[in-house]
N, C-alpha and C positions, 0 to 999 in steps of 0.2 A: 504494500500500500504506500503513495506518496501522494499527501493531499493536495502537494505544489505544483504538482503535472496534470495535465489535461489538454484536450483539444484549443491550440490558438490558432487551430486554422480560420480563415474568413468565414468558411464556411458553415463552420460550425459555432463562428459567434452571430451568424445571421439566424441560424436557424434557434438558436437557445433565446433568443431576440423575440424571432415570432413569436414561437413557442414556448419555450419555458418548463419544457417540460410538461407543459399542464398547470404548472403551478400558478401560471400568471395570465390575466386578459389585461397586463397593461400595453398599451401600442408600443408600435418600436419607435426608442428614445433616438433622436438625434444629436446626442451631446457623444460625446468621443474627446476621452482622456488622454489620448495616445498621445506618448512622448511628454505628459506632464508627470508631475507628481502631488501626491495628494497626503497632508500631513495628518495623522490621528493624533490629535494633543492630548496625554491626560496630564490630571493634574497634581502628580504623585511621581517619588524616585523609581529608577528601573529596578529596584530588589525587590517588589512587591507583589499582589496578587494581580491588581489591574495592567502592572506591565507585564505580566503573563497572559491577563485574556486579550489585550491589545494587540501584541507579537502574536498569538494565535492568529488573531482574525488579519492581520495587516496581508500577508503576503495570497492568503484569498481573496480577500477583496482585490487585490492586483489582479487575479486572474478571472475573475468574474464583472469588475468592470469596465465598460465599453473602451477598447480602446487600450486595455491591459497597461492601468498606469504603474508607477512605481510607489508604493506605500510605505513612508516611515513615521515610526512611533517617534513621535518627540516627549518629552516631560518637562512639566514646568510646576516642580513642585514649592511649596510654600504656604505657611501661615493654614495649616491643615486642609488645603486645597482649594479652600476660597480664593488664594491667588490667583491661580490658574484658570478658574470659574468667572472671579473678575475679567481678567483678563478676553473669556472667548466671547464674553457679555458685549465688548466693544470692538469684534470682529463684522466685518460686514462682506466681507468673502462671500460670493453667490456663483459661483463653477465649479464647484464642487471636489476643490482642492485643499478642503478644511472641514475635519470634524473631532465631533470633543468626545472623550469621554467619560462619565462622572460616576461615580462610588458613591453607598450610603455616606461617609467621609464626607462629602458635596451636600447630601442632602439633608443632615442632620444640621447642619449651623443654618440651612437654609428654613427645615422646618420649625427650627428653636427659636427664629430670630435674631442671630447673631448678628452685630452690627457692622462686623465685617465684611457681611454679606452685601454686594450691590449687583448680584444676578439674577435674573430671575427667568424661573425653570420655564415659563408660561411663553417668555419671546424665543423659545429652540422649537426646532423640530429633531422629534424623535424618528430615528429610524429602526431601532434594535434597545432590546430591552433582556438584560440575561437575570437568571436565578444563578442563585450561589449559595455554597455553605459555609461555615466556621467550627474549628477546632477548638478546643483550649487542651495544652496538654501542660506535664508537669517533669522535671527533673528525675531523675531515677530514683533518689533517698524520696522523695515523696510519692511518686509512680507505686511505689509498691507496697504505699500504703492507701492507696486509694483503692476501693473495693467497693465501690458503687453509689458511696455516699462521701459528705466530707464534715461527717460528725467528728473522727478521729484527726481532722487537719485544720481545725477551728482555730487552735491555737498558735500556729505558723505565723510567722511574720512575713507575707509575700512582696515582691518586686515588680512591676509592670512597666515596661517602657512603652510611653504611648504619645506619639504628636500632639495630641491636646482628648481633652475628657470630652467635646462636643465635636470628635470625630465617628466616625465609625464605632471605636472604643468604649463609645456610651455603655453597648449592649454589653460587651463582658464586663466593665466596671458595676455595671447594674445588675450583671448575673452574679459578679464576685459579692456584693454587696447582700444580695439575696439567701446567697450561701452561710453567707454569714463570716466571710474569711476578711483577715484586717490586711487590706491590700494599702500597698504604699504606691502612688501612680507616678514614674516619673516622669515630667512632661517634657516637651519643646524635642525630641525627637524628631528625624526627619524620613518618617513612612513607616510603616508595617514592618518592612523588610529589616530595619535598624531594629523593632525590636527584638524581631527571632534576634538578631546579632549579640546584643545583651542578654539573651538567655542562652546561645553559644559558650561567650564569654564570661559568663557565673554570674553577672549584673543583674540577672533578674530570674526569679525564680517562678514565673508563671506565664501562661503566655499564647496569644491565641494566632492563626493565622487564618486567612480565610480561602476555600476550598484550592483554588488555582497555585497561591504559595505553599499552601502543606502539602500537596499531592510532589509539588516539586525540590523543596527547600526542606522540608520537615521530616518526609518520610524515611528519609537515606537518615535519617538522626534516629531516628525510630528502629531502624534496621540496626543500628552501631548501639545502640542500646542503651543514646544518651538523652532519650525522650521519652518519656509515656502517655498515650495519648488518656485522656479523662473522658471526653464525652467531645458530642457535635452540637449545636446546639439544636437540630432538626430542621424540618422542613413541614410548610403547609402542607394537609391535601385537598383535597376538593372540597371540600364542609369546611372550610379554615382550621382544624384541629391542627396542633404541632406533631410531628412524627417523627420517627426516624429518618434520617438525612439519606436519602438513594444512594448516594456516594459510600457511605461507611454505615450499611447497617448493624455492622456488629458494634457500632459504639453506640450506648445511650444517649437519649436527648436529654438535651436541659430540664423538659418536664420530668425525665422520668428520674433526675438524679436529684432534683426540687422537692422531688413529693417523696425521696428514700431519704433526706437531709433534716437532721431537725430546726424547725424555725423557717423551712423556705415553705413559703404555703402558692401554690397554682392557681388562686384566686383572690380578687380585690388589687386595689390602688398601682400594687408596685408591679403584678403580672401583666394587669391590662397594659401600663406603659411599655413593659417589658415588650411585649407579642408585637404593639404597634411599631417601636422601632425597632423590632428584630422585622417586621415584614417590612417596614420599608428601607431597612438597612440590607436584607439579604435577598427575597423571595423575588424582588426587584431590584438587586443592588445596582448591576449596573447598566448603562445607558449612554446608545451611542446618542449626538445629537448632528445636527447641521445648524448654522448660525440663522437666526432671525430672517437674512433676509435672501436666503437660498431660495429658488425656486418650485414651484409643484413638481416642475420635468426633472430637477437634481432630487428631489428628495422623492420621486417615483425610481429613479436612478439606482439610487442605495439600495433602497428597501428592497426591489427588484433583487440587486447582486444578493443580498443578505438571505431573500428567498430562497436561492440556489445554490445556495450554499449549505444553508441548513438541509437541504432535500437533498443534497449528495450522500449516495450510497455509502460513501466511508466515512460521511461526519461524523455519526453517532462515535461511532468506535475511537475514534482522534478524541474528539468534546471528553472522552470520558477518561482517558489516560490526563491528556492538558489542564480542562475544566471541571471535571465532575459530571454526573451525571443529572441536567438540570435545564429545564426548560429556556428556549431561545428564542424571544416572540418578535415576528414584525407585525407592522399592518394593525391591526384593532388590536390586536394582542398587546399589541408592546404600549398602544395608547392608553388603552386599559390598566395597565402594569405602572406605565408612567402618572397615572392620574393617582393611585391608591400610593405610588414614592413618595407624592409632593403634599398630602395632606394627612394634618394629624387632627382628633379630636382635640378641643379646650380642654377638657380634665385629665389628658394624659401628659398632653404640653405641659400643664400646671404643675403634674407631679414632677418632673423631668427638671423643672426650672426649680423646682422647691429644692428636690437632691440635689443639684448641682450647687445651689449655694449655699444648704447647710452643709453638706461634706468637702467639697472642692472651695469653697468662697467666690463660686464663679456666679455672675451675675449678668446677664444679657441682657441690656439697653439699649 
């Protein structure tokens, strides 16, 4: 299998044009990339989970869109990614040589109100919408004392390195705090991928990554027998319940290691927050966009490539070594995914902003 090969004859990019396979009744686009290049910005370092599903997707889209352009990941990390969100906020690119893409990371300072924030998610177009999972695993001296609860690991003093507490990070500080574990959060880190590095480096004793970095960066630690994994924290199903994570179902979820822990309770104030930014931090984490004022024909464009890409016979099996095993929506899918990212209820926001400034002293104005 190589999922970078494929037909670039004329002929065969006229007929996946008409056609599609099936998959598509949109007409044939007359925009043609060829000989340009087309950058995917995220806004996060290359050690992370998002520069894993980015470099995934980058070198397909070259072969799937019109014109077989050249696709490089850029990053522009900073200030927990709102820089970089700033930043595509004031892109006015419309040829379809720029698109963004953003992580719960993005959308949690944006759903809190952070005042950092001057993007907003309503001027993008969405083209692609992915689900994702998260790990938390632990040291060895503690790995083997965890046995399905963390009654016995209450009293640890833990480490976390984490770019800021109203990143991404929210959910496992919110899961850690649930546990009931006294976690020390280090901040001003720069991306996910720094903190596995502190937990390499003995600096930190806890530590999550999310599905893309652990399958790649986490596992081979795992294998050497300098990690143990604790749980995933799940995935929705169909009825919204939390489940087991498709990727790792031999690890429990969050529920089920909540409701064997004493003090962590699956209902009221701090679960409801919990579930809403775990779904819009994971179940829709991340999210390609095109800038404000791209066109219907670029942004039929994308979605298009994106279509045909997911509907190749060897995606699944690639998605699932790379990515996880985790749904990849365009089209109303990924609209629908996008819409449930950007909004939270008032009494979850409330609990969210209450924890953050009694434990953190963080106060968003």
């Amino acid at each position: 299998m190589n999922l970078l090969k494929g037909s670039r004859s004329a002929l065969g990019r006229i007929a996946v044009a008409f056609l599609a396979s099936g998959i598509s009744t949109t007409p044939t686009l007359a925009q043609d990339l060829a000989e340009k290049t087309a950058e995917f910005v995220i806004p996060f370092a290359e050690s992370g989970g998002s520069a894993r599903w980015a470099n995934f997707f980058a070198p397909l889209l070259s072969e799937h869109l019109p014109g077989n352009p050249v696709v490089v990941v850029k990053y522009r990390p900073g200030a927990g990614s709102t820089a970089g969100a700033n930043w595509f906020q004031e892109q006015t690119t419309n040829d379809g040589t720029l698109i963004f893409g953003t992580s719960g990371s993005t959308q949690f300072p944006y759903l809190l109100g952070d005042p950092r924030v001057r993007y907003e998610y309503r001027d993008w177009k969405i083209v692609l919408a992915s689900g994702t999972g998260g790990v938390v695993y632990l040291p060895p001296d503690l790995g083997e004392r965890f046995d399905g609860d963390f009654d016995d690991l209450q009293d640890e003093l833990y480490l976390f390195g984490t770019p800021s507490v109203t990143t991404l990070d929210l959910v496992p500080l919110l899961t850690f705090k649930m546990l009931g574990l006294d976690v020390d959060a280090v901040t001003g880190i720069e991306g996910r991928g720094n903190g596995r590095l502190m937990f390499e480096r003995g600096e930190a004793n806890i530590d999550y990554q999310t599905t893309p970095a652990y399958l790649k960066s986490v596992v081979p630690l795992v294998e050497q027998g300098l990690a143990v994994p604790a749980f995933a924290y799940g995935f929705l199903d169909d009825e919204g319940n939390i489940v087991r994570d498709p990727t790792f179902p031999d690890l429990p979820s969050f529920k089920e290691v909540c409701e064997a822990t004493a003090g962590c309770e699956t209902s009221g104030p701090a679960w409801d927050a919990w579930k809403v930014f775990f779904t819009a931090g994971f179940a829709a984490q991340k999210m390609v966009f095109l800038p404000g004022t791209a066109s219907q024909e670029t942004v039929d464009m994308y979605e298009k490539a994106f279509k045909e890409i997911v509907a190749r016979p060897d995606f699944m099996k690639a998605a699932e070594v790379d990515l996880g095993v985790y749904p990849q929506m365009t089209g109303k899918a990924a609209i629908k995914a996008y819409e449930s990212a950007i909004n939270v209820s008032p009494e979850a926001k409330q609990f969210v902003l209450d924890w953050l400034k009694d434990d953190y002293g963080v106060e968003l104005k």
